[in-house]
N, C-alpha and C positions, 0 to 999 in steps of 0.2 A: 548642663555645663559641658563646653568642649574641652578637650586636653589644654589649651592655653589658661582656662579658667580654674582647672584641676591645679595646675601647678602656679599660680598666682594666689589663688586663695590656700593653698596647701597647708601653712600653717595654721589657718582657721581650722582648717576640716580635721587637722589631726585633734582639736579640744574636743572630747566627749560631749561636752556641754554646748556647741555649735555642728560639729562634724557635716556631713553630705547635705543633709535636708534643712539645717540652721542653715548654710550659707548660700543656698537655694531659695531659701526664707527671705533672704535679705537680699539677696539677687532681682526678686520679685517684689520687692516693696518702694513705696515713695515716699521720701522727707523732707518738706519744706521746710528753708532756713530762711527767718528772717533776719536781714541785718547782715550785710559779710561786713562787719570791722572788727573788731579785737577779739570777739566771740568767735562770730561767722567763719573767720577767717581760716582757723585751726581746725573748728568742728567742722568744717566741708569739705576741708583736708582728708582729714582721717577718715568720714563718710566716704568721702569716695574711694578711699586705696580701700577701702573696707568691704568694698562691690555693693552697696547701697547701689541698688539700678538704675533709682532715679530721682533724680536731686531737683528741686528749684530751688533757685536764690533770689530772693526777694532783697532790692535796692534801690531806693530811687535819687543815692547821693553819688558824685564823684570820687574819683581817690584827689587826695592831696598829699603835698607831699609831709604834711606833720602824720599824716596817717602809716606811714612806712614804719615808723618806729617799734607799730605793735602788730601790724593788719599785715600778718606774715605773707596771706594769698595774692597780697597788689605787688607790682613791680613798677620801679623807676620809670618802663616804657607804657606804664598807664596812666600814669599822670593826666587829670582829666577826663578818663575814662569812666562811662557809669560801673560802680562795684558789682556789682550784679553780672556784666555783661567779664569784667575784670578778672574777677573771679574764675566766672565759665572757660576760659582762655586758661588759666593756670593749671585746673582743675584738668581739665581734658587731656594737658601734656602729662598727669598721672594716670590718668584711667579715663582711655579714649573708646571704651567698650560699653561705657553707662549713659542714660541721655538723661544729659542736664536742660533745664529750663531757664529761661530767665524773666522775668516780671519786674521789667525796670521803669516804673513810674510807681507812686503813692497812691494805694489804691483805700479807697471809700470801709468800712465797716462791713457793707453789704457784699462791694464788690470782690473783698478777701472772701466773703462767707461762699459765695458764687463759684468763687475760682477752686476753694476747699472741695467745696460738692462736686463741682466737674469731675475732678480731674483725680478721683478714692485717695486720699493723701492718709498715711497710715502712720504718723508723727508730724508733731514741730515742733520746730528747735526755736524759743525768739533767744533769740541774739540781739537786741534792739537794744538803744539807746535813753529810750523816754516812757513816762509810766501811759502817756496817751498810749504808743503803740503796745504794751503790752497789756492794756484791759480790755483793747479789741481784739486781738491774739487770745487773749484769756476767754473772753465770751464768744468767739467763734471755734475755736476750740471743746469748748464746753459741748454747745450748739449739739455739732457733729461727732460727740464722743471720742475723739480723736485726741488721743495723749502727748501732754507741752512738755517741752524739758525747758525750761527757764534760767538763765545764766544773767548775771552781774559782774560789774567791777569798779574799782573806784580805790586808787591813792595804790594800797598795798592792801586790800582786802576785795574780796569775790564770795558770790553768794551762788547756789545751787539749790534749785526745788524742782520736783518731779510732780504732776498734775495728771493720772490715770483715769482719763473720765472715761474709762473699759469700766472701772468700777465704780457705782454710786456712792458708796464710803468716801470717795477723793474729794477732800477738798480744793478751791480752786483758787488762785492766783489775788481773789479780793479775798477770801477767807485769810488770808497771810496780809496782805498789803490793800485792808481799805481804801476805796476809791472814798478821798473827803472834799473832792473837787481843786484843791490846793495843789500849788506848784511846789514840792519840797525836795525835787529831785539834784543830785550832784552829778556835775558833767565832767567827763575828763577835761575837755577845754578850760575847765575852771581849774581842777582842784587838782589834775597829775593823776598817773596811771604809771604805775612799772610795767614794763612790756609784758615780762613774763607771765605776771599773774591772769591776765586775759587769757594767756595759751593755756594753763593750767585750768580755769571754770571750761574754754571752749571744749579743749578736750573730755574734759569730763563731763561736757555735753554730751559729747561724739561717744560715750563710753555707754552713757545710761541709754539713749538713745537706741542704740544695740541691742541691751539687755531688754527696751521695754519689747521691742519688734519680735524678740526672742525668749521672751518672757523666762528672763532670769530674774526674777525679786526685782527688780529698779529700786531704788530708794523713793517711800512714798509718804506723803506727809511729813516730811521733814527736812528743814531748813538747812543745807550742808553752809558752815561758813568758815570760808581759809582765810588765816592770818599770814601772810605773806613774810612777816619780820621775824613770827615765830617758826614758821613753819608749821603751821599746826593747823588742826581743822575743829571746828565747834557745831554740834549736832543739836538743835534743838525740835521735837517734837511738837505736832500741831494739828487740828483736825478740824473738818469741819465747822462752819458756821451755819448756825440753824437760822440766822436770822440774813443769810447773806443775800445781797440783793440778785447776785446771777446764780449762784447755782442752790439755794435752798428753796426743798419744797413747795415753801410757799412763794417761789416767786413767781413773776408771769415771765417767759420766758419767750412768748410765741414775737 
């Protein structure tokens, strides 16, 4: 780190618990974020004022403008613009010292697993919208032992789960949310999203996210859920499935 670096991360490096070599740590790592809207948007915020060195954001939708209400990272003069590319634009007028990535088109199962292996990705973040994209995030994730931080939201609640496939104990993203080939998802476009609670799961993407790269405890196996009206959070514990089709034992996995 050069003097300009010293004194931008400076409040990092004064926590015992990150100090000179944690924010070196993070200096030196790369987190793939899928999805910059209401998740994305916050969590790639705070990744980057946070010296994350190096960021992709995976997008392959436009901004619009109903999107502005929550997708803190787009601005009015994007309109139309791919998120992805939207993003990297805002992102850089905070932290023009990191190299961001962008992957703006819908890529294949294989071709995320591809792109994962390239290019040593040491987290991800899905920030996605649909349970297609997040059981391929979940299984190439798996794959590559590379740790998911998993974000939701919907109405006035948001959900938060941590997937450490560092360790074989972790359960994975269908151990919590069976793939039963059914479509039962809720979309904001339907059902309404308060802006704020999106900022609230993304950042707390962007928080665990941190702690996994820095190996402060992350929250593991367990289901963080905020109540938006209450104010409150609901913690539900969970483990492994032995009989899951992507990450148990018995499955084939090749």
């Amino acid at each position: 780190m050069n003097d300009q670096d010293l004194e931008r991360y400076g409040r990092h490096i004064l926590l015992p618990e990150v100090d000179y070599d944690g924010q070196q740590k993070l200096l030196d790592s790369h987190v793939l974020v899928v999805g910059l809207g209401g998740l994305g948007s916050p969590a790639s915020i705070y990744l980057a004022s946070s010296g994350i060195g190096e960021l992709t954001l995976c997008d392959f939708d436009k901004v619009e403008l109903s999107n502005l209400q929550r997708q803190i990272v787009h601005t009015e003069d994007m309109l139309q613009i791919n998120k992805a590319q939207s993003a990297k634009s805002f992102i850089s007028s905070i932290n023009s010292n990191i190299n961001i990535n962008v992957v703006d088109k819908k890529l294949s199962e294989n071709a995320f697993d591809l792109y994962v292996k390239k290019n040593s990705v040491d987290a991800i973040l899905d920030c996605s919208d649909n349970f297609q994209t997040r059981y391929s995030v979940n299984k190439v994730a798996f794959k590559n032992k590379i740790p998911l931080i998993s974000g939701s939201a919907i109405r006035f609640e948001g959900q938060l789960a941590i997937f450490d496939f560092r360790d074989n104990s972790s359960a994975c993203y269908e151990c919590l949310f069976p793939d039963n080939g059914e479509e039962n998802e809720l979309r904001c476009a339907d059902h309404g999203i308060l802006a704020p609670v999106v900022g609230i799961i993304g950042v707390m993407q962007s928080l665990e996210a941190i702690k996994v790269l820095l190996n402060l405890n992350p929250i593991k196996n367990k289901l963080r859920i905020f109540d938006g009206k209450s104010n409150e959070w609901k913690t539900i514990s969970f483990k492994k499935d032995k009989e899951c089709a992507i990450c148990s034992s018995s499955s084939d996995h090749s």
